[in-house]
Legacy VTK file of the C-alpha trace (Angstrom):
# vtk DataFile Version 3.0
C-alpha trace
ASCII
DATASET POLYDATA
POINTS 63 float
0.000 0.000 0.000
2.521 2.707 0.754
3.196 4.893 3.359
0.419 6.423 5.490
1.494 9.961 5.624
5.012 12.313 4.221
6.522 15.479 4.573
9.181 16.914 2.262
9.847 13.936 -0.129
9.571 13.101 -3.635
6.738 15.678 -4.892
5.525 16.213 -1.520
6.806 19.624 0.303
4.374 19.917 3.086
2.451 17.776 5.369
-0.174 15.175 4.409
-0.976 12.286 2.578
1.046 10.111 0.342
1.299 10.762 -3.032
2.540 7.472 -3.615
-0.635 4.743 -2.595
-2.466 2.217 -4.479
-5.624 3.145 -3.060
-5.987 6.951 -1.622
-9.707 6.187 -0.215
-8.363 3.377 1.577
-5.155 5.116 3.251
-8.129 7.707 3.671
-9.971 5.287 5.544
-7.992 4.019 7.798
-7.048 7.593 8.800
-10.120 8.150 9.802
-10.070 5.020 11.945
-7.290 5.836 13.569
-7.297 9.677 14.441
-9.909 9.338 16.913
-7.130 7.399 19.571
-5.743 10.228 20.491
-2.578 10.610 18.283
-0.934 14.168 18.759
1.650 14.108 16.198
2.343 12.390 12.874
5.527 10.713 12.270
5.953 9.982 8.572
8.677 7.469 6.994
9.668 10.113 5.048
10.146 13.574 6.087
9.828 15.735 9.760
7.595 15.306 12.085
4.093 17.130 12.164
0.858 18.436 14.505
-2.353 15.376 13.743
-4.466 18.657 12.888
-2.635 18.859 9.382
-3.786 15.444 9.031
-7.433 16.106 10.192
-7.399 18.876 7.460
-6.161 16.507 4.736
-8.630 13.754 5.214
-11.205 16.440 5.064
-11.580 17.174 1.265
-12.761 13.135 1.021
-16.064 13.548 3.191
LINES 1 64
63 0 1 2 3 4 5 6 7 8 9 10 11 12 13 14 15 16 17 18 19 20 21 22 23 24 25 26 27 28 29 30 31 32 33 34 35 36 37 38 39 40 41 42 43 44 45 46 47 48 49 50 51 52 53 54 55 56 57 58 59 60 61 62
């Protein structure tokens, strides 16, 4: 599947989802499964670490 979130790699400069996933809806999906457990921050494979709100505001535009 890929990598669940990035920050500053490969065609990706800020904080958010992958642009490299086989299925965006489903890495949506289990976002949204997730985020309610209380994460704080987001620590990608690839890139700096970053505030869960960026993430909230990502998953957003797939309601």
């Amino acid at each position: 599947m890929g990598d669940m979130a990035m920050n500053a790699w490969f065609l990706r400069l800020t904080p958010g989802l992958p642009v490299l996933a086989d299925d965006i809806k489903m890495v949506v999906k289990s976002w949204k499964k997730i985020l309610p457990m209380g994460i704080k921050r987001i620590y990608p494979a690839h890139g700096m670490d970053f505030p869960v709100e960026v993430m909230q505001k990502e998953i957003e535009r797939f309601k």
